[in-house]
Backbone bond lengths (Angstrom), bond angles and torsions (degrees), N, CA, C in turn:
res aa  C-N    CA-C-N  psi(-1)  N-CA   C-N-CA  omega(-1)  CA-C   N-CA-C  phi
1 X - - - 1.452 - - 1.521 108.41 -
2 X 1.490 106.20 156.87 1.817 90.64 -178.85 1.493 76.18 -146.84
3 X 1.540 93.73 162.74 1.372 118.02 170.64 2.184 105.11 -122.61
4 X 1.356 90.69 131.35 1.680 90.56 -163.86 1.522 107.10 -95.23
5 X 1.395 126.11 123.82 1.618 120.76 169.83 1.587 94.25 38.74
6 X 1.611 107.00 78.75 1.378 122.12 151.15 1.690 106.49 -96.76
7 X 1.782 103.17 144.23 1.458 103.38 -161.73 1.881 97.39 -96.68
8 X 1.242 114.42 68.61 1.709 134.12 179.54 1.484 95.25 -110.60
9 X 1.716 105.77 159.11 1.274 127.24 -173.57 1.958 90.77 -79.27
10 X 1.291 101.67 143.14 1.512 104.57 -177.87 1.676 108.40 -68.81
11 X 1.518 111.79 -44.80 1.210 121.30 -170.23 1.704 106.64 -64.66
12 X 1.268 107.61 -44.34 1.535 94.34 175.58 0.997 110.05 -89.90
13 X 1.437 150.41 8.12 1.572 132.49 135.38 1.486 115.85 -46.44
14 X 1.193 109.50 -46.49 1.719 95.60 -157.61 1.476 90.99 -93.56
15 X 1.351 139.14 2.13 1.161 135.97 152.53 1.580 115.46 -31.55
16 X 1.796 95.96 -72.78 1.295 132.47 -162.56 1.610 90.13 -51.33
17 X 1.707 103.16 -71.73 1.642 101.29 -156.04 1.714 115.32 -61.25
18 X 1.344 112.79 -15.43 1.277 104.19 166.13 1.480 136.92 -85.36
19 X 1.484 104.68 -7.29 1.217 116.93 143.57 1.732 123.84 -81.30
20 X 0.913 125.33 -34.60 1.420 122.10 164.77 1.717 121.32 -65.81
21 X 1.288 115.17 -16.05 1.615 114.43 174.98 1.679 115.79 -75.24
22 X 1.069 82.41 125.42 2.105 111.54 -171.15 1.762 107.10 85.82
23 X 0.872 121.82 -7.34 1.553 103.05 -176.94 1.505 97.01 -78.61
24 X 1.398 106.11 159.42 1.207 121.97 -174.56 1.786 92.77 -78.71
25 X 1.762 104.29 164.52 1.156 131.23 -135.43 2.205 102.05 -84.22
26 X 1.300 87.53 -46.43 1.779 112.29 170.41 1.204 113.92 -86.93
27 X 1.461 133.51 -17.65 1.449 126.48 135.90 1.753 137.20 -54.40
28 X 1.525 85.26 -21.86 1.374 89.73 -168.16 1.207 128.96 -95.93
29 X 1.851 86.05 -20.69 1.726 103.39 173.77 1.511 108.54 -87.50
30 X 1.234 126.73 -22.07 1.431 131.86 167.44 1.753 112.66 -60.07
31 X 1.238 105.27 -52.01 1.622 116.25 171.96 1.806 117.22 -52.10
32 X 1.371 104.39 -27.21 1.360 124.65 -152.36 1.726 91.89 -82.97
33 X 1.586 113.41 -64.86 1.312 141.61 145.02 1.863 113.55 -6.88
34 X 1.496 86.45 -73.03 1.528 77.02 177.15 1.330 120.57 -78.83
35 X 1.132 130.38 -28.00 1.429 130.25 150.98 1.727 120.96 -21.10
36 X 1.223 103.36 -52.08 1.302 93.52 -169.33 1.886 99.32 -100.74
37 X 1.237 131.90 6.00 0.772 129.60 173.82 1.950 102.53 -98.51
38 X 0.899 98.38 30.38 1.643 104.52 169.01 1.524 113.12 62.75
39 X 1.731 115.85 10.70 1.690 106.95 -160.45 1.596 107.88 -110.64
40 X 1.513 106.64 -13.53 1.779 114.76 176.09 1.493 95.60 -113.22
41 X 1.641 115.57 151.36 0.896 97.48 162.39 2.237 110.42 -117.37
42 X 1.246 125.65 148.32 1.157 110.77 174.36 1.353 123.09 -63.31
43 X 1.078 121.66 139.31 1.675 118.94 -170.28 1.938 96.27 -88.28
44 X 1.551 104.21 128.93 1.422 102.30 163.36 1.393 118.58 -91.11
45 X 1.446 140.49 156.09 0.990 121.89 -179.75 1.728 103.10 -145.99
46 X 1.115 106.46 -12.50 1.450 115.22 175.94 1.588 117.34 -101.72
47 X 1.129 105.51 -52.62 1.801 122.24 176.14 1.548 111.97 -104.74
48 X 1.477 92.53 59.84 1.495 100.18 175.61 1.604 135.66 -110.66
49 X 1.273 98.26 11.89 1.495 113.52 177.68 1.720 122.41 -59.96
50 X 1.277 104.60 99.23 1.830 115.01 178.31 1.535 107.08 82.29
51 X 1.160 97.40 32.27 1.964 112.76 -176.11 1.888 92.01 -113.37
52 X 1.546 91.16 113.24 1.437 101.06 -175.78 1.734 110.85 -57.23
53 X 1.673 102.90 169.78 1.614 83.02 156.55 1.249 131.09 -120.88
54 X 0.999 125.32 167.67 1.326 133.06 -157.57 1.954 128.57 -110.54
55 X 1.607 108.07 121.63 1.806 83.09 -165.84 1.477 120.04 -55.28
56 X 0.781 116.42 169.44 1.726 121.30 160.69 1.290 112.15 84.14
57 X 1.536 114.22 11.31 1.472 89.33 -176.04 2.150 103.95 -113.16
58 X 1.311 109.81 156.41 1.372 132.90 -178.46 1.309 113.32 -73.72
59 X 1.614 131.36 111.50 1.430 97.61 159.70 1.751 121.60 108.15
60 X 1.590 96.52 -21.40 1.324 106.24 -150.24 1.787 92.20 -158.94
61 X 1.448 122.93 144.43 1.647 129.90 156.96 1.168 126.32 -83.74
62 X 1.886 107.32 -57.24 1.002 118.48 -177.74 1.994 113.92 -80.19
63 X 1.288 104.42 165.50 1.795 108.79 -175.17 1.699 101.56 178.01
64 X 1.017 98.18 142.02 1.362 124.17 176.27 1.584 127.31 -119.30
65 X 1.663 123.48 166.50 1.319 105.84 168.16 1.330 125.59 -117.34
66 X 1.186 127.49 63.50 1.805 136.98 -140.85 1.370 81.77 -73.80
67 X 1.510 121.56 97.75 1.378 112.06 171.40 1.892 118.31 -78.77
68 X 1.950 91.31 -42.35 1.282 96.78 166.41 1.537 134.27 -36.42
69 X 1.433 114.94 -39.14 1.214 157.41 -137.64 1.357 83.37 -84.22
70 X 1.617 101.35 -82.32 1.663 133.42 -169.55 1.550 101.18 -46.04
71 X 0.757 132.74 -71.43 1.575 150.87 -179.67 1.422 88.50 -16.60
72 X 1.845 115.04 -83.54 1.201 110.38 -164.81 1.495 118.81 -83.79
73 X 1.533 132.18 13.91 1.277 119.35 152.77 1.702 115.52 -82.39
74 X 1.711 113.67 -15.32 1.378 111.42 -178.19 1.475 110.20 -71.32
75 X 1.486 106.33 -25.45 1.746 106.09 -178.64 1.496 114.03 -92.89
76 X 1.423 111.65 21.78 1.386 119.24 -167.54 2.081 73.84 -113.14
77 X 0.825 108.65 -83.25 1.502 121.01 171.35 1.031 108.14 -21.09
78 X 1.564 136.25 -80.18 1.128 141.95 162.78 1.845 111.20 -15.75
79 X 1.399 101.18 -54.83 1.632 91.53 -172.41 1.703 108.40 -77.23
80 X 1.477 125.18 -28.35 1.266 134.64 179.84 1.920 97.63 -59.43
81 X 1.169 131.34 -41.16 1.283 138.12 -170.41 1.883 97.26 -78.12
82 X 1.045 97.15 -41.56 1.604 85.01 171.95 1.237 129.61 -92.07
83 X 1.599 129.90 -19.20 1.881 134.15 136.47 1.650 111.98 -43.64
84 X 1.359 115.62 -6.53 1.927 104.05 -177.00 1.354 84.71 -106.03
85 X 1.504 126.60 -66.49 1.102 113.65 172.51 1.639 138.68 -11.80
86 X 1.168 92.42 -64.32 2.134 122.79 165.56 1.257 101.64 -24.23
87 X 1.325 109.94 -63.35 1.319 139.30 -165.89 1.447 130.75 -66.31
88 X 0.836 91.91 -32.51 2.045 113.66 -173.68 1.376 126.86 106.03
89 X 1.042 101.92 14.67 1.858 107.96 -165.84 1.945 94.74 -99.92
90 X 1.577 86.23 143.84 1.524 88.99 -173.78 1.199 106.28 -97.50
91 X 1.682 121.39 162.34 1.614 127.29 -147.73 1.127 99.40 -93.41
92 X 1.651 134.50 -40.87 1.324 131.95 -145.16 2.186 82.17 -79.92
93 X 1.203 109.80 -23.54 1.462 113.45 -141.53 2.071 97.60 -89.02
94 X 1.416 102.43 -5.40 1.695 120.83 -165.88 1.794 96.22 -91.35
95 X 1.541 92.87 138.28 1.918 107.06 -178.04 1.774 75.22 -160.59
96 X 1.707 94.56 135.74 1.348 143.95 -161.08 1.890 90.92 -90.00
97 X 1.239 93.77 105.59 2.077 114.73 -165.81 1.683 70.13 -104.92
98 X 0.863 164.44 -25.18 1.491 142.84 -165.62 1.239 125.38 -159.88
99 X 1.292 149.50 81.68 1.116 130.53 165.30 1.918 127.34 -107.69
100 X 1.076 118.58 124.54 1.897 113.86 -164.09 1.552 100.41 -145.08
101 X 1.281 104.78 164.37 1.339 119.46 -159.82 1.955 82.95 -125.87
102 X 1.582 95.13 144.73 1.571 112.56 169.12 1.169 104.59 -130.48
103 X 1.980 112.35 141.97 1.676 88.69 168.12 1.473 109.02 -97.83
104 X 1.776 89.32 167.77 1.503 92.71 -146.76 1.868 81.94 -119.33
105 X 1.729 114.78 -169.80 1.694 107.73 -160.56 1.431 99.91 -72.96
106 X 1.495 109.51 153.70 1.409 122.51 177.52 1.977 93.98 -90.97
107 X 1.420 96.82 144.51 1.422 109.06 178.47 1.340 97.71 -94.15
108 X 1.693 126.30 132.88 1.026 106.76 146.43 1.765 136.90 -88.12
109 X 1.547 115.58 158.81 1.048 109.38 140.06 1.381 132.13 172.23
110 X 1.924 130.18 -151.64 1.661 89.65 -147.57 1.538 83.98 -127.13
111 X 1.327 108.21 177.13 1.548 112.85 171.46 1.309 95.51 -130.60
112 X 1.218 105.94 143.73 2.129 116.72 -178.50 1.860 83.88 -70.24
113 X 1.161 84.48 177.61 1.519 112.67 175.06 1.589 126.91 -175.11
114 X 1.187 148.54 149.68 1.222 149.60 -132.04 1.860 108.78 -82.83
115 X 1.438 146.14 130.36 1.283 134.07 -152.52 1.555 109.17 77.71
116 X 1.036 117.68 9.47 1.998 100.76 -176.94 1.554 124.59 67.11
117 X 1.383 105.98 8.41 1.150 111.94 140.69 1.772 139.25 -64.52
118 X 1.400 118.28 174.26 1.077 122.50 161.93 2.140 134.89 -160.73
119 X 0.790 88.68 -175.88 2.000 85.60 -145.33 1.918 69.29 -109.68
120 X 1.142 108.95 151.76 1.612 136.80 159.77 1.705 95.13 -87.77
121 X 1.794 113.53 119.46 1.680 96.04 170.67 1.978 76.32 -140.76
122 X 1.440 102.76 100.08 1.238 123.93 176.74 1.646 122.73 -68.98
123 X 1.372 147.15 146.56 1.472 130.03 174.83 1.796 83.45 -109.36
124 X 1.550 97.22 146.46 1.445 106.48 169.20 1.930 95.51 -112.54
125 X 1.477 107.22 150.23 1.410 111.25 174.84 1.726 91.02 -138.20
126 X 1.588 91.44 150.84 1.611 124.55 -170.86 1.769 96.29 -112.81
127 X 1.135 109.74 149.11 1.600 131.67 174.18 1.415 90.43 -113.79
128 X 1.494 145.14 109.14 1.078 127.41 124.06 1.720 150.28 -82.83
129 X 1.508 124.84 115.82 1.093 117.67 174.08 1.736 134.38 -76.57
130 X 0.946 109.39 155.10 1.248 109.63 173.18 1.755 116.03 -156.17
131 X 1.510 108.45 140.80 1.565 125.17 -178.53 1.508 128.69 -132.03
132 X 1.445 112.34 118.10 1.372 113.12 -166.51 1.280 119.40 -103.78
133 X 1.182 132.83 130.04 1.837 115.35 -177.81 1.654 101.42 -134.09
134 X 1.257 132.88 154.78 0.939 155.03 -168.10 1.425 135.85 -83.16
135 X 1.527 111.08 82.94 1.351 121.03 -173.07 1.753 127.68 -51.65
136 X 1.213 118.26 112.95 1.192 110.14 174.96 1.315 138.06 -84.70
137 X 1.284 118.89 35.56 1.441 115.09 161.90 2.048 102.69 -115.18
C-alpha cells in the first residue's frame, strides 16, 4: 500500500517505519494507536539530536510522539490490511516485509516579511510505502 505526498515531517516518517519493519501487522497498528494517543513513545535513533528520553523504550534513549506522523502511517497500514484482506490472506497471520519512506514534491512558498521582502516557508511531503506477506507458523 502506499500513501502519495503525505504532508508529515520526513524525519519522523522514517522514524516510525523503521520501527514498524517486521512486527506483525495487529501489533503494529495497536502500537501505531498508542503512539498517537500519547501512551508509546517512538524511539528516534537517527534524528535524535536534543530529543529527550523517554521511559519505556528498548534499544534506544531518545523517542518522540509524532502523532501527526503516526496518524498517517496508520492509514497507510490500515489500507495495506485491507489489500491482504482483498486478497485472501489472513490478518492475525500478516508481519510488515517492508515499510520506507520516499521524499515526495516540496511545496513551495513565501512568507511576507518587513521592507517588502520575503522568507521561502516551503511544505515538504513524504510517500510512504508499505508491504505485508504472510507468515506461516
Amino acid at each position: 500500500a502506499m500513501g502519495m505526498e503525505l504532508h508529515i515531517s520526513p524525519k519522523h516518517a522514517r522514524e516510525i517505519c523503521r520501527t514498524l519493519r517486521g512486527m506483525r501487522a495487529n501489533s503494529a497498528k495497536a502500537y501505531l494507536e498508542d503512539v498517537v494517543a500519547l501512551k508509546r513513545p517512538v524511539p528516534f535513533k537517527r534524528y535524535r539530536r536534543n530529543v529527550a528520553h523517554r521511559h519505556g523504550l528498548v534499544g534506544a534513549d531518545a523517542g518522540r510522539y509524532p502523532e501527526k506522523a503516526a496518524k498517517a502511517v496508520l492509514a497507510v497500514l490500515e489500507n495495506a490490511l485491507a489489500n491482504a484482506e482483498y486478497k485472501g490472506m489472513e490478518s492475525d497471520k500478516l508481519r510488515i516485509y517492508h515499510a520506507g519512506t520516499l521524499k515526495g514534491r516540496t511545496i513551495r512558498g513565501w512568507m511576507p516579511r518587513a521592507m517588502g521582502r520575503a522568507t521561502p516557508k516551503n511544505t515538504e511531503t513524504v510517500s510512504v510505502e508499505m508491504i505485508l506477506t504472510e507468515v506461516k507458523s
